[in-house]
VOMARLUM-255379 format. One record per residue (C-alpha): residue number from 0; residue in one letter; z, y, x. Coordinates in nm, 3 decimals, decimal comma, padded with zeros to 5 digits. Example, Ala and Ser with C-alpha at 12.3 -4.5 7.8 and 13.67 -1.06 7.14 Angstrom:
REM residues 2
<0 "A" <00,780 -00,450 01,230>>,
<1 "S" <00,714 -00,106 01,367>>,
This chain:
REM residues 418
<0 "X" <01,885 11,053 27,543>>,
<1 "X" <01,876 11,383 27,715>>,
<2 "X" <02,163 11,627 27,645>>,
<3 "X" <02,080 11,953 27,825>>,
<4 "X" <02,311 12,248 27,810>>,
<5 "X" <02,287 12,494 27,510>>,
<6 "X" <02,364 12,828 27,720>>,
<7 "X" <02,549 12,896 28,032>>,
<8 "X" <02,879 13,122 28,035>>,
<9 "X" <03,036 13,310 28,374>>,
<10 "X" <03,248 12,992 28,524>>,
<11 "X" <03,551 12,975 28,297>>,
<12 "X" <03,857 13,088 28,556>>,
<13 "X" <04,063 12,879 28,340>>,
<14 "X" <03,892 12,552 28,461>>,
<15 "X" <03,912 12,640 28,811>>,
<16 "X" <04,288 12,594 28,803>>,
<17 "X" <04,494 12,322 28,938>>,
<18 "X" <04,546 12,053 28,651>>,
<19 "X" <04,204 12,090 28,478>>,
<20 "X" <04,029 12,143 28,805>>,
<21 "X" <04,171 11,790 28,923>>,
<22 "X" <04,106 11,660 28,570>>,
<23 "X" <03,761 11,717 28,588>>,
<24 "X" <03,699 11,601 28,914>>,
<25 "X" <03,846 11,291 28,837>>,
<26 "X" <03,661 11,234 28,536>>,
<27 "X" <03,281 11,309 28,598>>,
<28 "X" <03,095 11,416 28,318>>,
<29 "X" <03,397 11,514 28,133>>,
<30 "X" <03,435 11,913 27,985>>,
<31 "X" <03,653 12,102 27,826>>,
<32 "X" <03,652 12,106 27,452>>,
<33 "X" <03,715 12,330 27,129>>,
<34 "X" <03,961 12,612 27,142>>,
<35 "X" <03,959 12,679 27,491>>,
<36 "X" <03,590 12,715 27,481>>,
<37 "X" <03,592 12,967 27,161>>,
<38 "X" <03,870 13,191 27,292>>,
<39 "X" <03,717 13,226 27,621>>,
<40 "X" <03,381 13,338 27,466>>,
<41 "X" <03,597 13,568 27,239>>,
<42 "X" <03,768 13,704 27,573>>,
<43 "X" <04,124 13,625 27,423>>,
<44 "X" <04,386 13,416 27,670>>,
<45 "X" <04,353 13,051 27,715>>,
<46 "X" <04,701 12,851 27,692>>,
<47 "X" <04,616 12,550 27,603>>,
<48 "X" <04,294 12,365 27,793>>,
<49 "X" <04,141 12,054 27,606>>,
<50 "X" <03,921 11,819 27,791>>,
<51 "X" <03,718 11,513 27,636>>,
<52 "X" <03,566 11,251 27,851>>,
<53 "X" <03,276 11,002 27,758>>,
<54 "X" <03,507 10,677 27,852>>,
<55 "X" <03,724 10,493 27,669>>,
<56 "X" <04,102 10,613 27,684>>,
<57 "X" <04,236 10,339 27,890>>,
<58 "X" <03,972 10,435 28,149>>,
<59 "X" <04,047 10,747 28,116>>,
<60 "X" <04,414 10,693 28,201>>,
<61 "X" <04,353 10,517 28,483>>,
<62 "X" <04,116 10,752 28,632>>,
<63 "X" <04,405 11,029 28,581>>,
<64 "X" <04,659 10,809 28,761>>,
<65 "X" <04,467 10,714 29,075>>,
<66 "X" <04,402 11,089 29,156>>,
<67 "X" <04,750 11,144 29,130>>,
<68 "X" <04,816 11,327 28,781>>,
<69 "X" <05,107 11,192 28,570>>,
<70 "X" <04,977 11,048 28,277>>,
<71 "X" <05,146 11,043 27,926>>,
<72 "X" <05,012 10,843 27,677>>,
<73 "X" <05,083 11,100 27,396>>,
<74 "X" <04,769 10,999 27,107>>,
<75 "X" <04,662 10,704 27,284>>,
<76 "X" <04,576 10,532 26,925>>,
<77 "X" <04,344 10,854 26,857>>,
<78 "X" <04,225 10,842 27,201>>,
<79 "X" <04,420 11,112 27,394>>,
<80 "X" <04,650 11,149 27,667>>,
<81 "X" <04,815 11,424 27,815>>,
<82 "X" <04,754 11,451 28,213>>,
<83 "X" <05,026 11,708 28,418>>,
<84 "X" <04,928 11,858 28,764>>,
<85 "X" <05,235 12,105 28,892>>,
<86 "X" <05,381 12,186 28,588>>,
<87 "X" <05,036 12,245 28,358>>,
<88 "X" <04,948 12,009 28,077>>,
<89 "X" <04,609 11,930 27,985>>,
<90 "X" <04,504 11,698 27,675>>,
<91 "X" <04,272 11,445 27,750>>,
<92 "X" <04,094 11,302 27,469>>,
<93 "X" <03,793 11,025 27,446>>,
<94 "X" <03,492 11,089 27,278>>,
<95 "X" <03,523 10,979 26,961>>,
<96 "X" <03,323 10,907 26,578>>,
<97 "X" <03,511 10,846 26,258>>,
<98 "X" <03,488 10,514 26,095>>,
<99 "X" <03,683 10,591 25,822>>,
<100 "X" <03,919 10,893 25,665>>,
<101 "X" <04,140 10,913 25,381>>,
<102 "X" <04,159 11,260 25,300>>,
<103 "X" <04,438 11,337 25,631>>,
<104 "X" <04,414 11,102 25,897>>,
<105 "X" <04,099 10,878 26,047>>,
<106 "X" <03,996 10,567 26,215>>,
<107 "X" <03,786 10,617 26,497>>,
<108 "X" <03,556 10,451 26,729>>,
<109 "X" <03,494 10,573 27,065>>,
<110 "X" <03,139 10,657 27,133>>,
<111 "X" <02,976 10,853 27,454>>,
<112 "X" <02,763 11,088 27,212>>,
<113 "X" <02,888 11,454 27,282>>,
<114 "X" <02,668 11,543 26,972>>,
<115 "X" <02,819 11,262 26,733>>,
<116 "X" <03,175 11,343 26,915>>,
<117 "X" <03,134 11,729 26,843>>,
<118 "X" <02,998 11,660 26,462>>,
<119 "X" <03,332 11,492 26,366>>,
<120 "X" <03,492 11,901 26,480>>,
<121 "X" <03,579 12,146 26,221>>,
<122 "X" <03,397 12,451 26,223>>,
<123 "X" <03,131 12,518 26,475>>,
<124 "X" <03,324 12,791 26,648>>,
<125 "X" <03,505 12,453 26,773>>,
<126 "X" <03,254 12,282 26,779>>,
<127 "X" <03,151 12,384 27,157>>,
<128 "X" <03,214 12,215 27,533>>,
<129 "X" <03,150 12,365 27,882>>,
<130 "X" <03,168 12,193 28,216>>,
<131 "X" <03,367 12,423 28,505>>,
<132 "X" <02,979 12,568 28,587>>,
<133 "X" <02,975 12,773 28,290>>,
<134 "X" <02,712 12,518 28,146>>,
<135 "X" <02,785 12,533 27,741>>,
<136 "X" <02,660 12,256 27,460>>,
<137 "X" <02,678 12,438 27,118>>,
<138 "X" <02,539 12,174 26,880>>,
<139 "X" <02,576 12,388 26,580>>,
<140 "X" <02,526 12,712 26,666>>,
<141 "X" <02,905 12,814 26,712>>,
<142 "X" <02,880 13,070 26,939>>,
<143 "X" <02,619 13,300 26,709>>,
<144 "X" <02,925 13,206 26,472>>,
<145 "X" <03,159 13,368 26,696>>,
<146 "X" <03,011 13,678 26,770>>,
<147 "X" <02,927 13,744 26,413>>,
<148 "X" <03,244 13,680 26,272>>,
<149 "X" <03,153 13,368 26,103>>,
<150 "X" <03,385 13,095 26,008>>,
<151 "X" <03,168 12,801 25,939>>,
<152 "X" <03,248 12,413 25,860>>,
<153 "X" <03,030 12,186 26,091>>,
<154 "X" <02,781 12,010 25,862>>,
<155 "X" <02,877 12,020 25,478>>,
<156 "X" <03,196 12,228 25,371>>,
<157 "X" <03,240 11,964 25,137>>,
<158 "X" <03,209 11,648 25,322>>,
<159 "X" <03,485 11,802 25,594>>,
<160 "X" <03,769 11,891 25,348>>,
<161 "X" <03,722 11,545 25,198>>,
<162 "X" <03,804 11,388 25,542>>,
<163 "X" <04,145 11,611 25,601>>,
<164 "X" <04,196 11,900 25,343>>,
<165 "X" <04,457 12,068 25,594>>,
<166 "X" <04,116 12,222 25,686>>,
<167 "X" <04,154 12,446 25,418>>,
<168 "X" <04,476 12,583 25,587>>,
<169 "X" <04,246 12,573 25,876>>,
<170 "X" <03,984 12,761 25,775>>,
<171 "X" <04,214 13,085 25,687>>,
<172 "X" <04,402 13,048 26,001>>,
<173 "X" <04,075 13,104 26,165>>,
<174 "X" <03,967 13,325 25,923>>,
<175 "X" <04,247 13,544 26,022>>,
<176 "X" <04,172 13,567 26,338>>,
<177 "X" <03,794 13,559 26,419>>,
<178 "X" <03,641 13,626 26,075>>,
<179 "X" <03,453 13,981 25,972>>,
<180 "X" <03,259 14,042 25,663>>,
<181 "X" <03,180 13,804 25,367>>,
<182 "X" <03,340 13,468 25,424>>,
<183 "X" <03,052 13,162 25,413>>,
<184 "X" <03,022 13,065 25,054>>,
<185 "X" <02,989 12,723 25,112>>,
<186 "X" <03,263 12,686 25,259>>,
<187 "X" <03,490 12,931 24,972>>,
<188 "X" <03,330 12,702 24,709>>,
<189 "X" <03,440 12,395 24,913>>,
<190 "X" <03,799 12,490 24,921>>,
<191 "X" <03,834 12,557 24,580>>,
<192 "X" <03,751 12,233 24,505>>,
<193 "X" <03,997 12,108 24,777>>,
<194 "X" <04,285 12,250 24,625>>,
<195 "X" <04,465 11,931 24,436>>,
<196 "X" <04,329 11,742 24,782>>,
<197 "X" <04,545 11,995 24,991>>,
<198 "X" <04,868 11,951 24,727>>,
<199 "X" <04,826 11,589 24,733>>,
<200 "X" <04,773 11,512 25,048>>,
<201 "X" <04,900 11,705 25,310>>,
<202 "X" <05,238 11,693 25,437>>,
<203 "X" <05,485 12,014 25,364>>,
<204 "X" <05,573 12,058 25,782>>,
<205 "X" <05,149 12,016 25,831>>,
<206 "X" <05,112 12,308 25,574>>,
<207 "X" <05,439 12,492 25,769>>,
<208 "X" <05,255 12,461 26,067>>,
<209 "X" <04,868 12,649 25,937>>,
<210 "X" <05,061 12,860 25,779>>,
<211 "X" <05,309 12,979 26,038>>,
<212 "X" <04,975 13,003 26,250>>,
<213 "X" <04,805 13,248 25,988>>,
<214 "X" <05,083 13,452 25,962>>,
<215 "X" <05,123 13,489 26,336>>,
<216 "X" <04,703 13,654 26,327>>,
<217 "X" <04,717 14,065 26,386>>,
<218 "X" <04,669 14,086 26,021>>,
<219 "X" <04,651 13,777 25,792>>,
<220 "X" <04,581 14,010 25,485>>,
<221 "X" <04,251 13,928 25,406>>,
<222 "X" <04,349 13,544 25,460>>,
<223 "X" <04,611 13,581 25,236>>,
<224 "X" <04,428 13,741 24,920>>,
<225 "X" <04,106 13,492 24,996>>,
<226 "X" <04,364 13,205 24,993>>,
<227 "X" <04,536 13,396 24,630>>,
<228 "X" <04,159 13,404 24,543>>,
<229 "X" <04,033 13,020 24,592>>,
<230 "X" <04,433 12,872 24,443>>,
<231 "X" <04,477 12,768 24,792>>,
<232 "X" <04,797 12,997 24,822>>,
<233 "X" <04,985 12,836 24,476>>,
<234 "X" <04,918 12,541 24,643>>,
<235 "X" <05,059 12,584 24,946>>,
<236 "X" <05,332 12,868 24,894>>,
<237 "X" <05,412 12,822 24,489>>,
<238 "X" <05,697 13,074 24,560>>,
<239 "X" <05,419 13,366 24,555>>,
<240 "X" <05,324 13,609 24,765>>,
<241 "X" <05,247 14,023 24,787>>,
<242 "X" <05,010 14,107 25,034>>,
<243 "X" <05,032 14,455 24,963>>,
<244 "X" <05,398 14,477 25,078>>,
<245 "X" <05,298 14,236 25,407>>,
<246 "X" <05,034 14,477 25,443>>,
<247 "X" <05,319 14,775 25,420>>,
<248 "X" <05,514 14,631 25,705>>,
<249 "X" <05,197 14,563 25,890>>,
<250 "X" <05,144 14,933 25,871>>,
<251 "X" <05,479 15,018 25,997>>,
<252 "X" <05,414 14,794 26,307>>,
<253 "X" <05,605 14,460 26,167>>,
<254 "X" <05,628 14,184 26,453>>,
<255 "X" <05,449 13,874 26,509>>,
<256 "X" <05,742 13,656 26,350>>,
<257 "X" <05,598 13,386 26,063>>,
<258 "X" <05,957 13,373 25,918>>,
<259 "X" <05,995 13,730 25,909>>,
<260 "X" <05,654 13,781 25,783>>,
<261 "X" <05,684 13,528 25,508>>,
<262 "X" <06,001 13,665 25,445>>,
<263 "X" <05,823 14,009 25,375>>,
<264 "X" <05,548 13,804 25,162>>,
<265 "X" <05,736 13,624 24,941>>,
<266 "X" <05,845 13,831 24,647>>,
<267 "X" <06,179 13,971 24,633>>,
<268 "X" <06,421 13,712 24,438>>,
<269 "X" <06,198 13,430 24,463>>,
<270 "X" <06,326 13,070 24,511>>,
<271 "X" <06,533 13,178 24,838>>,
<272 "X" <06,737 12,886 24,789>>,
<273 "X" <06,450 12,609 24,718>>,
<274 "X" <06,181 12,762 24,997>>,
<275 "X" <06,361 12,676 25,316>>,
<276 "X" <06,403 12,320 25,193>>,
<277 "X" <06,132 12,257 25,043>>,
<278 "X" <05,943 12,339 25,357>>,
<279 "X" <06,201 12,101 25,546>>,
<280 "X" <06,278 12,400 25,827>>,
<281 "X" <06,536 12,401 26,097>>,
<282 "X" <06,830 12,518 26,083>>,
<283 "X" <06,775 12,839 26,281>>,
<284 "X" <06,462 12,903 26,063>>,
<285 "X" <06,677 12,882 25,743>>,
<286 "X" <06,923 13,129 25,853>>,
<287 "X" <06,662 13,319 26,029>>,
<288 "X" <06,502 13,365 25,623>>,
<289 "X" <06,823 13,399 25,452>>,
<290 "X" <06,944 13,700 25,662>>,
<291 "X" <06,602 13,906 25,656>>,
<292 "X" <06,633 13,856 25,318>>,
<293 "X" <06,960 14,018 25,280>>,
<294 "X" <06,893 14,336 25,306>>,
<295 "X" <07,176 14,459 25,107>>,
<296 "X" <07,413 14,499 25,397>>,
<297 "X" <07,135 14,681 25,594>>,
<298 "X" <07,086 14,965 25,282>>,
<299 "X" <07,235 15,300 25,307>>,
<300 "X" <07,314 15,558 25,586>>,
<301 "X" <07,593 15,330 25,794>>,
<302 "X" <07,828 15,499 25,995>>,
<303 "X" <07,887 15,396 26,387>>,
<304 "X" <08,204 15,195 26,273>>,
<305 "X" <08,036 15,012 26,038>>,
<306 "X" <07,722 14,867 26,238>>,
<307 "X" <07,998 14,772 26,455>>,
<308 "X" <08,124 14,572 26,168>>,
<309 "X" <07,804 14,394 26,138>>,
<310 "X" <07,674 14,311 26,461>>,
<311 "X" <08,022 14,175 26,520>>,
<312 "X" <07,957 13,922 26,246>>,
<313 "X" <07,560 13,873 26,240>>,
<314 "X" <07,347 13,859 26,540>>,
<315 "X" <07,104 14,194 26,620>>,
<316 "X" <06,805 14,007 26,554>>,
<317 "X" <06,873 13,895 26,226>>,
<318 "X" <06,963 14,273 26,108>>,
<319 "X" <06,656 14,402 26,254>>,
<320 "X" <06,445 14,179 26,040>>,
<321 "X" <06,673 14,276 25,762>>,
<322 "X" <06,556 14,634 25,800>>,
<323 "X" <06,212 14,516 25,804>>,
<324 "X" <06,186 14,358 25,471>>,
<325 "X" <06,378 14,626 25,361>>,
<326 "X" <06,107 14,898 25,507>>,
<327 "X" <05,833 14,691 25,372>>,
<328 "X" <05,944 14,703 24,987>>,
<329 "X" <05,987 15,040 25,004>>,
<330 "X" <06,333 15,041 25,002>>,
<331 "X" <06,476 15,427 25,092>>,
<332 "X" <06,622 15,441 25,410>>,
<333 "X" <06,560 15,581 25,751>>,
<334 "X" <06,482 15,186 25,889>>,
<335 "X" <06,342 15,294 26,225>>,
<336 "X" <06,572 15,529 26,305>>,
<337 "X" <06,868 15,242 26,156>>,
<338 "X" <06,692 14,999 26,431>>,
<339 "X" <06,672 15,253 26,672>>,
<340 "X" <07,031 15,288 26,660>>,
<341 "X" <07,130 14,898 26,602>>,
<342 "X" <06,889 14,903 26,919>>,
<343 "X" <07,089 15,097 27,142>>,
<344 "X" <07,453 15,003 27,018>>,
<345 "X" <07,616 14,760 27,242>>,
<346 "X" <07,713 14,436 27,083>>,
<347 "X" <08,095 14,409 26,991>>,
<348 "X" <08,285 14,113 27,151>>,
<349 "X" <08,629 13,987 27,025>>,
<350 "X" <08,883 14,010 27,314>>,
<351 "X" <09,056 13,710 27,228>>,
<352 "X" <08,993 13,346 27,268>>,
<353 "X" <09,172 13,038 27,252>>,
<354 "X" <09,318 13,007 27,608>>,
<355 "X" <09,493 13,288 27,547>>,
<356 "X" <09,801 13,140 27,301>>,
<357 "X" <09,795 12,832 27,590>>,
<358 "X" <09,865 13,113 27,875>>,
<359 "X" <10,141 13,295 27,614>>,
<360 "X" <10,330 12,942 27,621>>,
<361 "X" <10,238 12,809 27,249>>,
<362 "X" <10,180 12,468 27,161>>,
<363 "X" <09,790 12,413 27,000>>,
<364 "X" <09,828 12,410 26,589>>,
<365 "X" <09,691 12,541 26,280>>,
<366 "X" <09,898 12,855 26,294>>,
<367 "X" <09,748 12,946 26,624>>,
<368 "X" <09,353 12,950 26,448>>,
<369 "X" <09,500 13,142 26,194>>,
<370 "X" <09,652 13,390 26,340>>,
<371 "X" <09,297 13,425 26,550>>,
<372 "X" <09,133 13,452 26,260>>,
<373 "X" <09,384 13,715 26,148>>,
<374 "X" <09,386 13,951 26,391>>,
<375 "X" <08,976 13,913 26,415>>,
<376 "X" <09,033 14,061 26,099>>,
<377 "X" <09,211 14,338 26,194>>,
<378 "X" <08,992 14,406 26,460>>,
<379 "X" <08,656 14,448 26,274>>,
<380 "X" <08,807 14,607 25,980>>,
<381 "X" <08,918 14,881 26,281>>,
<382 "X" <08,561 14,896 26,356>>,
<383 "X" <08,579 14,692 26,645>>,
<384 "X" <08,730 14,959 26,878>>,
<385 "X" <09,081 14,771 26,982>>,
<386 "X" <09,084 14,675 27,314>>,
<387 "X" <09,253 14,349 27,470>>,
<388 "X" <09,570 14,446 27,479>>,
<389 "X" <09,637 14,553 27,151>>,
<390 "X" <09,440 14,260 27,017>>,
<391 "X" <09,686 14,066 27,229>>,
<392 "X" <09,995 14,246 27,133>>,
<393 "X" <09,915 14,199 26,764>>,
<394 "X" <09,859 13,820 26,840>>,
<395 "X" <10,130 13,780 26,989>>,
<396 "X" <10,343 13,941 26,684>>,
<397 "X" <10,157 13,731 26,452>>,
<398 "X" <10,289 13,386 26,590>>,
<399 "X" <10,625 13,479 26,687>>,
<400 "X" <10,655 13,556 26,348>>,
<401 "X" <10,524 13,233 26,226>>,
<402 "X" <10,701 13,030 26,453>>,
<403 "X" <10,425 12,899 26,618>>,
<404 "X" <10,630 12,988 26,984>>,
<405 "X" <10,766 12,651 26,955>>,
<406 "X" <10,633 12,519 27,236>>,
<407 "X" <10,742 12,256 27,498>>,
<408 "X" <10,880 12,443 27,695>>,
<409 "X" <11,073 12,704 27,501>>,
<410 "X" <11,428 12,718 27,573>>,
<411 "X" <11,691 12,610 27,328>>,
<412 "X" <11,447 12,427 27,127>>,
<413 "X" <11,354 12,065 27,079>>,
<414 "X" <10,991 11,957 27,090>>,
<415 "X" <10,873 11,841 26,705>>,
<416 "X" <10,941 11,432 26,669>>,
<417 "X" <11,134 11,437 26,980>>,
């Protein structure tokens, strides 16, 4: 069977360097695959190159490893391995055919059909391959897709959300980012349909993921009221969301931060508590959400003293996305000129540390934290401005009067249990 080249596209630089230069060369016949492909024909940056190879993916492996790539077998189950050249990954993935899905993940086959490999894809804007000659298979018209603005599902809309309904994350994700006009209406009646599918199936962190990807797009907007619109969004973010007031910071210039963002979407007073957990999310992402939500300490004309006060206590970051949220409800407040300022303040730094009590000759105790803590205190409550040596001074006075001078080698004095 014949399977000559749809179109041809200038050479794709990205293919020309090292790793995916040296993993096509070592795999002949082999091109690179989906994203890649659409972003280069939508002239955005290409980070991550894909490549898919008509050979099994122990072949594959092999063939990676005698040219002299390192080979890690990342997916090999689903077929793919990751191949490294001088620092630059690039995901190597066998040809493939489902066998059998269950609504999230599928068996596969491996097959050398680029058509049957390419009709398993998403939407036909990722639907596409190109060899490093600029030669480009579009089996389903993906690149018309492209250029008008068209997200599409490959085949029936239907058919693909039964096989993984994260594609209905997908779709406004991509939606977000490529899409102009009326959305396809196969696909919007699809979704719908999908919704319980998506709820049931789909993991909280996989949902995390699409939607920390949507909210990431120059404006997810008209995602986000197409997603309020099909009952996607209840099922993915039952919190809520405004659009209008993500649309408000957008306006304003709000940055590229999903936390932040969502933090400006979700309505104000809205399961704060439950969100962060329920979407299982580090650490730093928790108390990345609780603090742009607190934008209580951030409200009213602060003097110098005071923003002193709270950048000694909570990081710069985290008060500049307080303002943010702030700006974006509407709250009243001069919040660029508040981050301008924040901005160009420098960072307060206690004087003190630890060490310090060792070098004064005390012995390490409770009383020693304490009085730390103490004259911390003191210090921020002075706005920050006392330098070392009063810091010091007042340390000092703090645990001679609480005894705490008792050290080994004070004179006169007998070392506690001695």
């Amino acid at each position: 069977m014949t399977d000559a080249p749809h179109g041809r596209i200038p050479p794709p630089g990205f293919l020309a360097e090292p790793a995916p230069a040296a993993v096509l060369a070592a795999l002949p016949g082999s091109r690179a695959v989906g994203g890649c492909v659409r972003d280069a024909l939508a002239g955005v940056a290409v980070h991550d190159v894909d490549v898919a190879a008509p050979l099994p993916p122990e072949a594959i492996a092999e063939r990676l490893k005698a040219a002299g790539l390192k080979v890690f077998e990342t997916g090999l189950a689903h077929g793919t391995v990751t191949a490294v050249l001088a620092g630059q990954p690039v995901e190597v993935t066998a040809l493939r055919r489902d066998v059998a899905t269950d609504g999230r993940h599928a068996e596969v086959a491996w097959t050398t059909d680029w058509a049957e490999d390419a009709a398993r894809r998403d939407f036909t804007i990722n639907a596409m391959s190109c060899d490093g000659e600029g030669r480009l298979w579009d089996y389903f018209g993906g690149r018309a897709d492209l250029a008008a603005g068209r997200v599409r599902f490959v085949g029936d809309a239907a058919t693909r959300l039964a096989e993984d309904y994260l594609r209905a994350l997908r779709f406004f994700r991509f939606w977000a980012r490529y899409g102009r006009g009326e959305p396809d209406a196969e696909a919007v009646a699809a979704i719908r349909g999908a919704v319980e599918g998506l709820a049931r199936r789909i993991a909280v962190e996989r949902i995390w993921m699409e939607l920390k990807r949507l909210l990431e797009a120059a404006d997810p907007v008209g995602a986000l009221l197409l997603m309020e619109e099909t009952g996607i969004r209840a099922a993915a973010l039952p919190e809520g969301a405004s659009p209008a007031t993500l649309a408000a910071g957008l306006a304003r210039g709000l940055p590229r931060d999903p936390v932040l963002r969502l933090a400006v979407l979700v309505p104000e007073g809205a399961a704060d508590q439950r969100l962060p957990s329920r979407l299982r999310w580090s650490r730093d992402e928790a108390g990345q959400y609780a603090a742009a939500r607190a934008t209580g300490r951030v409200r009213g004309l602060l003097d110098d003293a005071a923003l002193r006060r709270l950048l000694a206590d909570v990081p710069l970051a985290r008060l500049t996305d307080a303002t943010w949220v702030a700006e974006s409800r509407g709250e009243s407040g001069d919040w660029p000129g508040l981050r301008a300022r924040l901005g160009a303040m420098p960072v307060p730094v206690f004087p003190l540390r630890g060490q310090d009590a060792l070098d004064l000759g005390h012995r390490p105790d409770a009383r020693i934290g304490q009085a730390m803590k103490a004259v911390r205190g003191w210090w921020i409550e002075g706005g920050c401005l006392a330098d070392r040596a009063a810091c010091l001074a007042r340390f000092s006075a703090l645990l001679e009067g609480s005894g705490a001078a008792d050290g080994p080698t004070a004179p006169g004095r007998k070392n506690p249990g001695s």
